[in-house]
C-alpha beads as a LAMMPS data file, in Angstrom:
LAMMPS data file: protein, C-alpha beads

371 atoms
370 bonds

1 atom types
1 bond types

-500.0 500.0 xlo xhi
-500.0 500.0 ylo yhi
-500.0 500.0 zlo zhi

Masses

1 110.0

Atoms # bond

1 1 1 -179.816 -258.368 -315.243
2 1 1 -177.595 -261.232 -313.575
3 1 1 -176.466 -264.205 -315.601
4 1 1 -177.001 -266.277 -312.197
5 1 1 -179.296 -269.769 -313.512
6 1 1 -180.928 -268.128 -309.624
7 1 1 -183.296 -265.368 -310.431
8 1 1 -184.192 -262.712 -307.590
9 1 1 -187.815 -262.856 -306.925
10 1 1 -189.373 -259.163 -305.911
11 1 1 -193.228 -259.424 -305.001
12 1 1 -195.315 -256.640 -304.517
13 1 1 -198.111 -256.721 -302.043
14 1 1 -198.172 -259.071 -298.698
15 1 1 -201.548 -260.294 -298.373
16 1 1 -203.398 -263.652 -298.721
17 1 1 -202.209 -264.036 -302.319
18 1 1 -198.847 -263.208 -301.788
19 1 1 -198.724 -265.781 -298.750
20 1 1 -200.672 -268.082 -300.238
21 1 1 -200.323 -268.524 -303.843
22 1 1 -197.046 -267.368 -304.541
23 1 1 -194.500 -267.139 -301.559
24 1 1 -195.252 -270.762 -301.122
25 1 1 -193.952 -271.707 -304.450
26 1 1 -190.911 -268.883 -305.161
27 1 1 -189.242 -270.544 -302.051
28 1 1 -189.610 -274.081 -303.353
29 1 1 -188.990 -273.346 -306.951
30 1 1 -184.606 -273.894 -308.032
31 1 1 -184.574 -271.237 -310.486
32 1 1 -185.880 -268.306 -308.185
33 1 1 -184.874 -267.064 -304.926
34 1 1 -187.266 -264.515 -302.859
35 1 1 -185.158 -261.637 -303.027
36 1 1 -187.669 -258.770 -301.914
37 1 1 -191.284 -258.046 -300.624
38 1 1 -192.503 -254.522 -301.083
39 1 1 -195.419 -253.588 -298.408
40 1 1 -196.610 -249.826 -298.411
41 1 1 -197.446 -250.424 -294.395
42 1 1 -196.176 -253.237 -292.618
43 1 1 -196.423 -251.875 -289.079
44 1 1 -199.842 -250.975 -289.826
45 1 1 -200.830 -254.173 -291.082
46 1 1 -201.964 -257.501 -289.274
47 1 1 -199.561 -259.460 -291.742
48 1 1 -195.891 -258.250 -291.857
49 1 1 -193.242 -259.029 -294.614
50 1 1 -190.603 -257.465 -292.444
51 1 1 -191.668 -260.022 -289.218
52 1 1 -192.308 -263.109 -291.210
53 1 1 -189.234 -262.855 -293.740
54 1 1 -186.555 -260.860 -291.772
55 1 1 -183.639 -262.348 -294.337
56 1 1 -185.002 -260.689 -297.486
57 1 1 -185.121 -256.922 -298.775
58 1 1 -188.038 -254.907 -297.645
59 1 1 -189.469 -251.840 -299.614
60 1 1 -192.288 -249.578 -298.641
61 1 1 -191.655 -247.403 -302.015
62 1 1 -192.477 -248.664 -305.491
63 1 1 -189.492 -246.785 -307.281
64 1 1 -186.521 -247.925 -304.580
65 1 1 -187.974 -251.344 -305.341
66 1 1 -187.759 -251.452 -308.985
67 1 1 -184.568 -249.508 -308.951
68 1 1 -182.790 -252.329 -307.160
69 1 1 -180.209 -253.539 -310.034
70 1 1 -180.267 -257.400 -308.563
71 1 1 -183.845 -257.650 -308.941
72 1 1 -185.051 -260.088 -311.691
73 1 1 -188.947 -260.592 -311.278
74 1 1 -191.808 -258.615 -309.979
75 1 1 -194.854 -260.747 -308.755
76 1 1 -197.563 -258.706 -308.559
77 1 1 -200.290 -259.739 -305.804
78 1 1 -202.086 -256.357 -305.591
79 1 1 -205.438 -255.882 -306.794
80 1 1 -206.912 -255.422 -310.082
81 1 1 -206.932 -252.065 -310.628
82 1 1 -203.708 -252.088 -309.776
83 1 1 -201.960 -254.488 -312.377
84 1 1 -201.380 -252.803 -315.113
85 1 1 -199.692 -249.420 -313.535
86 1 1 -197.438 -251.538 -311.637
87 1 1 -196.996 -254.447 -314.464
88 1 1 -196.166 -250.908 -316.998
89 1 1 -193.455 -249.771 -314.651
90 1 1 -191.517 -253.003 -313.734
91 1 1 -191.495 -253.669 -317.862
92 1 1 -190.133 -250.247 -318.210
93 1 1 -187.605 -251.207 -315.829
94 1 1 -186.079 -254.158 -317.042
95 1 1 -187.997 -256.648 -314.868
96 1 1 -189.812 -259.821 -315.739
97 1 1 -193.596 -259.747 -314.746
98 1 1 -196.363 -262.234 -313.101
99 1 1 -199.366 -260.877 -312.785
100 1 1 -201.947 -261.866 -310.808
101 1 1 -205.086 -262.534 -312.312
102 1 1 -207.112 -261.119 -313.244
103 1 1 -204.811 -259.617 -315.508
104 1 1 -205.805 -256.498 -316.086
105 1 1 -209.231 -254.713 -316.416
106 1 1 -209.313 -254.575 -320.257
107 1 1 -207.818 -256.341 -323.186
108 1 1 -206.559 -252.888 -324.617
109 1 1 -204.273 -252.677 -321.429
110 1 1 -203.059 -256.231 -322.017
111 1 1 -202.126 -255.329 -325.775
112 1 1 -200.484 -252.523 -324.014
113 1 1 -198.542 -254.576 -321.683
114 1 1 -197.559 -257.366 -324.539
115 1 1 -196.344 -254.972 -326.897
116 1 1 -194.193 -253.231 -323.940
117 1 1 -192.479 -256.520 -322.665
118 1 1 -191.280 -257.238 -326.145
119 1 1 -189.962 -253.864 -326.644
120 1 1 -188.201 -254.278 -323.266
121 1 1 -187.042 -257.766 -324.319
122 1 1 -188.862 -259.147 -321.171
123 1 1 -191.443 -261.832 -320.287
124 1 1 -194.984 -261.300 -318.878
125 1 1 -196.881 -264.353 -317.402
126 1 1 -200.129 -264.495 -316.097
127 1 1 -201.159 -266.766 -313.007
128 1 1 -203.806 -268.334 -314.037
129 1 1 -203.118 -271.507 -311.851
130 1 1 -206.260 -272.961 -311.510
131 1 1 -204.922 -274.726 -315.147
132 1 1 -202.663 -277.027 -312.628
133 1 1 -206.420 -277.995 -311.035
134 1 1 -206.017 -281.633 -310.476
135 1 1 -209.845 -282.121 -311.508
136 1 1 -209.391 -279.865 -314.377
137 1 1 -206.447 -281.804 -315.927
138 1 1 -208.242 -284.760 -315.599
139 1 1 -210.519 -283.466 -317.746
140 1 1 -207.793 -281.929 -320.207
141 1 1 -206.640 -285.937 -319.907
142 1 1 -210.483 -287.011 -320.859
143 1 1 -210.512 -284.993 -323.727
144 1 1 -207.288 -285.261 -325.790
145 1 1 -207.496 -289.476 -326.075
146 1 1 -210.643 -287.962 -328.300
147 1 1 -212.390 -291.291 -327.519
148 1 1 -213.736 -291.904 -324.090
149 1 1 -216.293 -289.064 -324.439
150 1 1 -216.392 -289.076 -328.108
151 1 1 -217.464 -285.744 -329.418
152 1 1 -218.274 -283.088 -326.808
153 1 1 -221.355 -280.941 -327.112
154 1 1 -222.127 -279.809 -324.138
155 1 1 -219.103 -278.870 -321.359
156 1 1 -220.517 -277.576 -318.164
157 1 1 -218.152 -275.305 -315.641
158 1 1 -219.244 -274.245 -311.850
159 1 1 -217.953 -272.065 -309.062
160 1 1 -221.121 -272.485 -306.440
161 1 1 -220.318 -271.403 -303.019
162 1 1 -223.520 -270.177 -300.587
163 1 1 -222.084 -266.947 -299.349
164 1 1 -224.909 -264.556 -298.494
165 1 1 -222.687 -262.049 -297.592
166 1 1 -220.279 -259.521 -299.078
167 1 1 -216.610 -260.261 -298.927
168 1 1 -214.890 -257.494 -296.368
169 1 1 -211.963 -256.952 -298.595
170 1 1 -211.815 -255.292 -302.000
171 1 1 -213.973 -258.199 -303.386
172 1 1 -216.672 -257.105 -302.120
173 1 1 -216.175 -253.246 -303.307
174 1 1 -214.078 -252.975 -306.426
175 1 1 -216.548 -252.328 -309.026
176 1 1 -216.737 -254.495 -312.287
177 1 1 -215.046 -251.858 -314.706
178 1 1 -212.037 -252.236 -311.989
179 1 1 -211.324 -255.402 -312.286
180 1 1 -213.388 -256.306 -309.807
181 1 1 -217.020 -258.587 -309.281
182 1 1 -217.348 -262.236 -309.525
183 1 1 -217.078 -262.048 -313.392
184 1 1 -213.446 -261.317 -313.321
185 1 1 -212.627 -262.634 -310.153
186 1 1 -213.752 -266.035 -310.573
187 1 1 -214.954 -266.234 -313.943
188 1 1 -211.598 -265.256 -315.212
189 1 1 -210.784 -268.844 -313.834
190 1 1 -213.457 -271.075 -315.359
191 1 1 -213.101 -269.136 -318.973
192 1 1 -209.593 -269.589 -319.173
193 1 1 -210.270 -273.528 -318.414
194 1 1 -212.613 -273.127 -321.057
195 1 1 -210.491 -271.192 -323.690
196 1 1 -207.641 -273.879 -322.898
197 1 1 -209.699 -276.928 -323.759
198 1 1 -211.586 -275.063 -327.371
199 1 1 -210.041 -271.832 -328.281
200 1 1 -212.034 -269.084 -328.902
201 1 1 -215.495 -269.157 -328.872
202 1 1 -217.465 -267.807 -331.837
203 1 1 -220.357 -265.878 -330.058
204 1 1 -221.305 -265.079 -325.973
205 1 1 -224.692 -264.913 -324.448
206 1 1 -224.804 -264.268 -320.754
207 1 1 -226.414 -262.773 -317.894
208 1 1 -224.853 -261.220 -314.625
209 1 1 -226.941 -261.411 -311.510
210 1 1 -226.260 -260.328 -308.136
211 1 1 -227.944 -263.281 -306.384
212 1 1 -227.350 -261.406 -302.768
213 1 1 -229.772 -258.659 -303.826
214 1 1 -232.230 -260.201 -306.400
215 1 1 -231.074 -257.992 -309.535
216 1 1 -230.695 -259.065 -312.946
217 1 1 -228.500 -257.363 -315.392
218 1 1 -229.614 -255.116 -317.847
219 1 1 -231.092 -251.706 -319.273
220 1 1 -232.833 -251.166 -315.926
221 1 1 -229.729 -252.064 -314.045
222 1 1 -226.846 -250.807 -315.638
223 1 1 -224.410 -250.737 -313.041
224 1 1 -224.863 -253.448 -311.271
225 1 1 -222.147 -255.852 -309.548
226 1 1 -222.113 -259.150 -310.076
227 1 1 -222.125 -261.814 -307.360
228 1 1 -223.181 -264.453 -309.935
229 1 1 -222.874 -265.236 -313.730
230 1 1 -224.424 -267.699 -316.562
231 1 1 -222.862 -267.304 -319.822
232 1 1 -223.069 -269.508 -322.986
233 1 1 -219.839 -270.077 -325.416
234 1 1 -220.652 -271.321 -328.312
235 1 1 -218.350 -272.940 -330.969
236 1 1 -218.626 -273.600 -334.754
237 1 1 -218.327 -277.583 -333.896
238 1 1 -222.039 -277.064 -332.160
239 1 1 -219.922 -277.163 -328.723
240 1 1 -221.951 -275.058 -325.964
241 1 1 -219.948 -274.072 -323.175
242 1 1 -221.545 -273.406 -319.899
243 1 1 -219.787 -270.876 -317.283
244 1 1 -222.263 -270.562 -314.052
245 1 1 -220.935 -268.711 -310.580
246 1 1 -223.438 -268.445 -307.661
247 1 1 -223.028 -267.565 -304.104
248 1 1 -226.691 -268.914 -303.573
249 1 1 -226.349 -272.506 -303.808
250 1 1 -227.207 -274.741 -300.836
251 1 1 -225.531 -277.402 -300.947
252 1 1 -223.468 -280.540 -299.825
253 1 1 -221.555 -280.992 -302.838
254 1 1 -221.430 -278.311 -305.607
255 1 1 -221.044 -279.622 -308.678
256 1 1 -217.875 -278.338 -310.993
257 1 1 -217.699 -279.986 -314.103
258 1 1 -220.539 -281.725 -316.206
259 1 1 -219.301 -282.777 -319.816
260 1 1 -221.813 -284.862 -322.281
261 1 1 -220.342 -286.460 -325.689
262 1 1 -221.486 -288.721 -328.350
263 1 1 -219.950 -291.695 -326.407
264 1 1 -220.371 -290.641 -322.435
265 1 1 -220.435 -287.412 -319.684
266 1 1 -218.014 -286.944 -316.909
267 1 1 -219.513 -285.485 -313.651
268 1 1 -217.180 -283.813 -310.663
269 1 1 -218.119 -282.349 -307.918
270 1 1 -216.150 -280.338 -305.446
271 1 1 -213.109 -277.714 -305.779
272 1 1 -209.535 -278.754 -306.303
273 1 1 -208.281 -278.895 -302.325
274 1 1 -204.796 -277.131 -303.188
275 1 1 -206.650 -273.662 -301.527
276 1 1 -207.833 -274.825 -298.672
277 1 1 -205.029 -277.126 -298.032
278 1 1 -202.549 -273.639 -298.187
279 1 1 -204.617 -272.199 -295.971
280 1 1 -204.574 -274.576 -293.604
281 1 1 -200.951 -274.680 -293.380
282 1 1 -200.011 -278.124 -295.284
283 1 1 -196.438 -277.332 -297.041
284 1 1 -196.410 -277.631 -300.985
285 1 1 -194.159 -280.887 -300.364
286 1 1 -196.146 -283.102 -298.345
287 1 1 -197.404 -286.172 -300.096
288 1 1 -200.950 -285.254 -299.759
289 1 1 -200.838 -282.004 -301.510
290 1 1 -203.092 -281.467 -304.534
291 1 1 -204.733 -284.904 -303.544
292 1 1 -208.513 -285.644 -303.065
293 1 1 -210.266 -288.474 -300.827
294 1 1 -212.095 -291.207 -303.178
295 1 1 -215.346 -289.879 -302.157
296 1 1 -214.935 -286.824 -304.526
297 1 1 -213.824 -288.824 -307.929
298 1 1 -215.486 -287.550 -310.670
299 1 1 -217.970 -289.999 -312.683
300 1 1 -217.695 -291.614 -315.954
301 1 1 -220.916 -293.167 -317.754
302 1 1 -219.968 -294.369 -320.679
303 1 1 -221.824 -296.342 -323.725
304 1 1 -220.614 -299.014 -325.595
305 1 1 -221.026 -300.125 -328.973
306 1 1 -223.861 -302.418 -328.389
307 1 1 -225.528 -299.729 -326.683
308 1 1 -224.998 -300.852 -323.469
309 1 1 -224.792 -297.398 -320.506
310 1 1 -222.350 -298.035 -317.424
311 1 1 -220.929 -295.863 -314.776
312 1 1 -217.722 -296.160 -312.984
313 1 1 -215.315 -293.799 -310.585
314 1 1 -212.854 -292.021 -312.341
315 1 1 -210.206 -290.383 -310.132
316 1 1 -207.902 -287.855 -310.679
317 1 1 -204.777 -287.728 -312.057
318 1 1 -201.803 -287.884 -310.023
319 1 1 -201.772 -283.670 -309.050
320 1 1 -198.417 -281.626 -310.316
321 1 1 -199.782 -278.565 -308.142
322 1 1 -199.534 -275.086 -308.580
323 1 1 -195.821 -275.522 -308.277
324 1 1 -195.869 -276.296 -311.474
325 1 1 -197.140 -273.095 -313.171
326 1 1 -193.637 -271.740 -311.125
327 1 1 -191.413 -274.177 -312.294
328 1 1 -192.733 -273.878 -315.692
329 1 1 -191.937 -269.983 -314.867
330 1 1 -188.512 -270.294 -313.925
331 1 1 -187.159 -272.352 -317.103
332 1 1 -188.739 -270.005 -319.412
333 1 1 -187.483 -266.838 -317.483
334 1 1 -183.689 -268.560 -317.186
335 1 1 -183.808 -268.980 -320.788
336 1 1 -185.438 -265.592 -321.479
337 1 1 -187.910 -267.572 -324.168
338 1 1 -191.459 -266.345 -324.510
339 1 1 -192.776 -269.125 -326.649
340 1 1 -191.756 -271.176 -323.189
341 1 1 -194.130 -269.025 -320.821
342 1 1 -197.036 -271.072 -319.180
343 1 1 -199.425 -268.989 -319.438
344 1 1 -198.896 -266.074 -321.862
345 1 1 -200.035 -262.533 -321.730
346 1 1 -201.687 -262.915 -325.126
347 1 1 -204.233 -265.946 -323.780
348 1 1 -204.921 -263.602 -320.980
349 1 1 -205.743 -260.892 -323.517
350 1 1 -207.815 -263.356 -325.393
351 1 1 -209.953 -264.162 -322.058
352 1 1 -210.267 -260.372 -321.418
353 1 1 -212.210 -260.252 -324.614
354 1 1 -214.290 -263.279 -323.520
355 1 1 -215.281 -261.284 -320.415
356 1 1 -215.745 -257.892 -322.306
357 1 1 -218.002 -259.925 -324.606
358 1 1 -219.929 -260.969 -321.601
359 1 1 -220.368 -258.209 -320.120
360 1 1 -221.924 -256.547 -323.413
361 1 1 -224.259 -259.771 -323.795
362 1 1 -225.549 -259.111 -320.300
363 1 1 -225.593 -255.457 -320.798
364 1 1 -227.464 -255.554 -324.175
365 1 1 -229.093 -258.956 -323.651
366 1 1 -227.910 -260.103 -327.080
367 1 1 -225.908 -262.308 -328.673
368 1 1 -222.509 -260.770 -328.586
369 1 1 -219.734 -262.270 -331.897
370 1 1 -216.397 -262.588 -331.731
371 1 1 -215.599 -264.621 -334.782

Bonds

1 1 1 2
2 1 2 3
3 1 3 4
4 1 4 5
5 1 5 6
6 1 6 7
7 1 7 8
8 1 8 9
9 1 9 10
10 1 10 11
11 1 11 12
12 1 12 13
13 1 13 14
14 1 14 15
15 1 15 16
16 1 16 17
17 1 17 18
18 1 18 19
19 1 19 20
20 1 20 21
21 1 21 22
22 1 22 23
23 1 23 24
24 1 24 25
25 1 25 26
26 1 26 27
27 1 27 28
28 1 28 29
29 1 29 30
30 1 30 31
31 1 31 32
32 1 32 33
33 1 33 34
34 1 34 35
35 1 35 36
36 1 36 37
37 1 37 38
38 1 38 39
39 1 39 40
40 1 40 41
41 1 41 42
42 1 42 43
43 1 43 44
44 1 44 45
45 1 45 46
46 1 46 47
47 1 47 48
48 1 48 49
49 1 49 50
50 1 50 51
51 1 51 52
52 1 52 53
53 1 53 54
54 1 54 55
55 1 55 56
56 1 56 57
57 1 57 58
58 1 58 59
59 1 59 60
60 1 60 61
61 1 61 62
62 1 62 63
63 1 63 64
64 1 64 65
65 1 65 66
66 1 66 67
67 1 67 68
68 1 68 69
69 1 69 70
70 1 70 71
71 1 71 72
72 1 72 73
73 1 73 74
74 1 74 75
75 1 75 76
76 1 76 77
77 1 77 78
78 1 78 79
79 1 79 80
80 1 80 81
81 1 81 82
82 1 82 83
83 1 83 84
84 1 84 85
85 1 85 86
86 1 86 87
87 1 87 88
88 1 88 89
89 1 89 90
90 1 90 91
91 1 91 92
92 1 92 93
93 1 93 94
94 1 94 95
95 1 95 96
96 1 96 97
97 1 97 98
98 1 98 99
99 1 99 100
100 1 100 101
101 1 101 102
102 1 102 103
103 1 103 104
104 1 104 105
105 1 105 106
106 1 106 107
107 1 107 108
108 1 108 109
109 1 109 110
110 1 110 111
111 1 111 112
112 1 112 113
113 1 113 114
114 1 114 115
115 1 115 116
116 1 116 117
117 1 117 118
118 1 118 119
119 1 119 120
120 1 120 121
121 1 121 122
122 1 122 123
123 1 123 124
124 1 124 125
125 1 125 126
126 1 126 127
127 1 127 128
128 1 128 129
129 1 129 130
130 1 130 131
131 1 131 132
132 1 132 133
133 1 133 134
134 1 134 135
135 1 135 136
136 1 136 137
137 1 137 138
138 1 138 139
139 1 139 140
140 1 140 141
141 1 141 142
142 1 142 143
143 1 143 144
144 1 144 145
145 1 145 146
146 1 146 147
147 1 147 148
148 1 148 149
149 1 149 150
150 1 150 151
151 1 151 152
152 1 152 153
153 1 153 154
154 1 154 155
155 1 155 156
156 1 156 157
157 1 157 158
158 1 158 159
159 1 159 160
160 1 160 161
161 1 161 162
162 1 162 163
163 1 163 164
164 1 164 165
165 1 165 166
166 1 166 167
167 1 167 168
168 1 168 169
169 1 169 170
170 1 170 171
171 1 171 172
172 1 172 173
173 1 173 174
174 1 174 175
175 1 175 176
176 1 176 177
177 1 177 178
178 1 178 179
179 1 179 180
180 1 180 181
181 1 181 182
182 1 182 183
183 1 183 184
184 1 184 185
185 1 185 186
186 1 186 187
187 1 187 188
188 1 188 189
189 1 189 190
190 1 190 191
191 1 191 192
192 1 192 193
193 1 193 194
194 1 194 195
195 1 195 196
196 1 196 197
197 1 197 198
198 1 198 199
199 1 199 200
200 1 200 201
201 1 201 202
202 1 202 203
203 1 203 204
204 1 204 205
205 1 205 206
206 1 206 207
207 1 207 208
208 1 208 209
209 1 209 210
210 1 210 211
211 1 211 212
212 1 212 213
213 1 213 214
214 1 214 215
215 1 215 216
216 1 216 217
217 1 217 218
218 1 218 219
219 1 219 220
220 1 220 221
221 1 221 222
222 1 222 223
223 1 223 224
224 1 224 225
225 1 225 226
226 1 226 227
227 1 227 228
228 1 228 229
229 1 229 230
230 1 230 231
231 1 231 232
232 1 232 233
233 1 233 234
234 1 234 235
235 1 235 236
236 1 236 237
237 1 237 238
238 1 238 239
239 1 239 240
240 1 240 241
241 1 241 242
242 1 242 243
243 1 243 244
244 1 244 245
245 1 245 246
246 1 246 247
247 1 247 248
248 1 248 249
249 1 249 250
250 1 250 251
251 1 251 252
252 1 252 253
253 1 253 254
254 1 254 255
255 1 255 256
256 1 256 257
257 1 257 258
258 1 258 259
259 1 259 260
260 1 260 261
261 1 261 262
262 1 262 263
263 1 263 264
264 1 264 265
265 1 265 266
266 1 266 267
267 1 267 268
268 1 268 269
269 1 269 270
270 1 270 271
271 1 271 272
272 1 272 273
273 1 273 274
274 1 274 275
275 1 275 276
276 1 276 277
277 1 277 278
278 1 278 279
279 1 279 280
280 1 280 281
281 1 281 282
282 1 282 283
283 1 283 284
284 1 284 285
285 1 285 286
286 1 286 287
287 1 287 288
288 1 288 289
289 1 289 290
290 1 290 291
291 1 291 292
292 1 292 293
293 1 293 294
294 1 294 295
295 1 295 296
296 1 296 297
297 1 297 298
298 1 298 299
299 1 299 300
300 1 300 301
301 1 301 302
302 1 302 303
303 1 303 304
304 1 304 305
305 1 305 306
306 1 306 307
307 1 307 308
308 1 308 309
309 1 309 310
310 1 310 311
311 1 311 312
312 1 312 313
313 1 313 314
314 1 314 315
315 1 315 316
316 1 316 317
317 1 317 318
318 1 318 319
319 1 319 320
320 1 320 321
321 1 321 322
322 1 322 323
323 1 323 324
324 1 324 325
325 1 325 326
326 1 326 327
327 1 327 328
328 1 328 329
329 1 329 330
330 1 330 331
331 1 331 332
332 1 332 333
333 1 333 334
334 1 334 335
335 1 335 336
336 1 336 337
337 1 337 338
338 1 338 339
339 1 339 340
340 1 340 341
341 1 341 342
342 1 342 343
343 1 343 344
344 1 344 345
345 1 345 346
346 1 346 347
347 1 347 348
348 1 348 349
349 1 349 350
350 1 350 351
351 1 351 352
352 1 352 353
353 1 353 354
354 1 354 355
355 1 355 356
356 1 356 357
357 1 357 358
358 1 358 359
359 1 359 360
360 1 360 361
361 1 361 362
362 1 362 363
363 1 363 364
364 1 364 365
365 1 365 366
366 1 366 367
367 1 367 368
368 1 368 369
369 1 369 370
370 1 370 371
């Protein structure tokens, strides 16, 4: 491995997540350099790595890539099923490892994976970005002063979208034991949010749905695919955490977080713009990155000591952006420090057995413990 304070960047995969959520940041990040893209077919593909970065190392084999000796870090933008095959073999290689989330199908293959990366001496992190949500570290903000909302009992997550139909790419057909569905696609996101703001919970009830067909999960429907999930967290303070997803929900602004305490609720609608504004093109320097017009500040209604209930806007914080997660990255890989990783294997793991929980409430209809 070089001694260089510049780490060599290899990312497997070249599709929207590598050119969206990860490219983007490598390039802008002053510990990492994008040294190499590996694409199994990029004259057969409508995006090429080879057109669009002509000064970097190309691969279309898995081995040649990992057996280049300047390579530092593998990014790995593939799907699910994928992950922990290809996280396994850079480890075994010497390489650093982001993962995509969701991590990995199961939290035995993420013991698997944490185990091998300290054998190897190497760090593992997961991307789990929507923690640099602008909206969701205002709410991190809300709740460490302990004050403004007073104790929280009820915390209230969304992803809402009204999508009728199936998503054309491997969303839409890698099955729920893959990896794939709503519940680990999306819901990986909100219960991470969740297991970053309580811990563990102590029990799961839930129900999968798939909204698009009218199916509810269950004996009678065993292997069904989620489109849409409610699940319950609940917490030995009396906390109940709400996770919903739908892809049937009409309308004009979805709601994202609700949050009731003893001394007031925060409302937000909306999803953090840092996707869409990618997507469009806007560069992860420009001054309105990460940023949100006033007409989507979340509300505060608060209640004073005389018992007296008012509302007022309460904007965001000022965003640090998905760069950070990369930044954070880059000091903790230069320094080779695992406690320094910002967002550990071992919290993915711990959110894999969130899921795995769920998915045996819904399956069982019960109650599921994991106290």
């Amino acid at each position: 491995m070089a001694n260089s304070k510049i780490l060599n960047v290899g990312v497997i995969g070249y599709g929207m997540s590598a050119n969206i959520f990860h490219i983007p940041f490598i390039t802008t990040t002053p510990t990492l350099k994008l040294h190499s893209i590996l694409q199994r077919n990029p004259s057969q593909s409508e995006s090429s790595a080879p057109r669009d970065h002509p000064d970097v190392k190309h691969f279309t084999s898995l081995d040649l890539f990992l057996a280049d000796g300047d390579l530092n870090v593998v990014v790995i933008t593939t799907p699910p099923q994928t992950h922990f095959s290809f996280a396994q073999q850079a480890l075994q290689a010497g390489k650093h490892v982001l993962v995509e989330k969701p991590f990995v199908p199961t939290s035995a293959e993420a013991d698997a994976l944490i185990n091998l990366s300290r054998e190897k001496g190497r760090l593992i992190c997961v991307y789990q970005n929507r923690r640099w949500d602008s909206d969701f570290l205002t709410v991190r903000k809300l709740l460490a002063d302990g004050n403004t909302l007073g104790r929280i009992v009820e915390f209230e997550t969304h992803f809402d979208r009204f999508r009728l139909e199936k998503p054309s790419n491997w969303k839409g057909s890698l099955g729920i034991n893959q990896g794939g569905s709503a519940l680990y696609d999306l819901g990986t996101h909100l219960i991470d949010q969740v297991y970053v703001l309580f811990g563990m919970p102590r029990s799961v009830f839930a129900t999968l749905a798939s909204q698009r067909d009218g199916l509810l999960s269950g004996p009678q429907h065993p292997d069904l695919e989620p489109d849409s999930v409610t699940a319950q967290l609940f917490y030995d303070s009396g906390l109940i955490a709400f996770v919903r997803i739908a892809v049937v929900s009409t309308e004009t602004r979805q709601p994202r977080f609700w949050i009731r305490g003893t001394k007031g609720s925060y409302r937000k609608d909306g999803l953090d713009p840092q996707e869409p504004q990618l997507k469009s093109g806007m560069k992860t320097n420009d001054a309105n990155f990460g940023r949100e017009s006033p007409e989507w500040n979340g509300r505060l209604t608060l209640v004073d000591e005389n018992g007296t209930i008012r509302e007022q806007d309460c904007p965001n914080v000022v965003p640090e952006t998905y760069s950070k997660i990369y930044e954070l990255l880059g000091d903790a890989l230069v320094q080779n420090r695992e406690q320094d990783v910002p967002v550990p294997a071992s919290q993915a793991r711990d959110v894999l057995r969130i899921i795995e929980a769920t998915k045996e409430s819904a399956r069982s209809r019960r109650e599921v413990d994991l106290s």
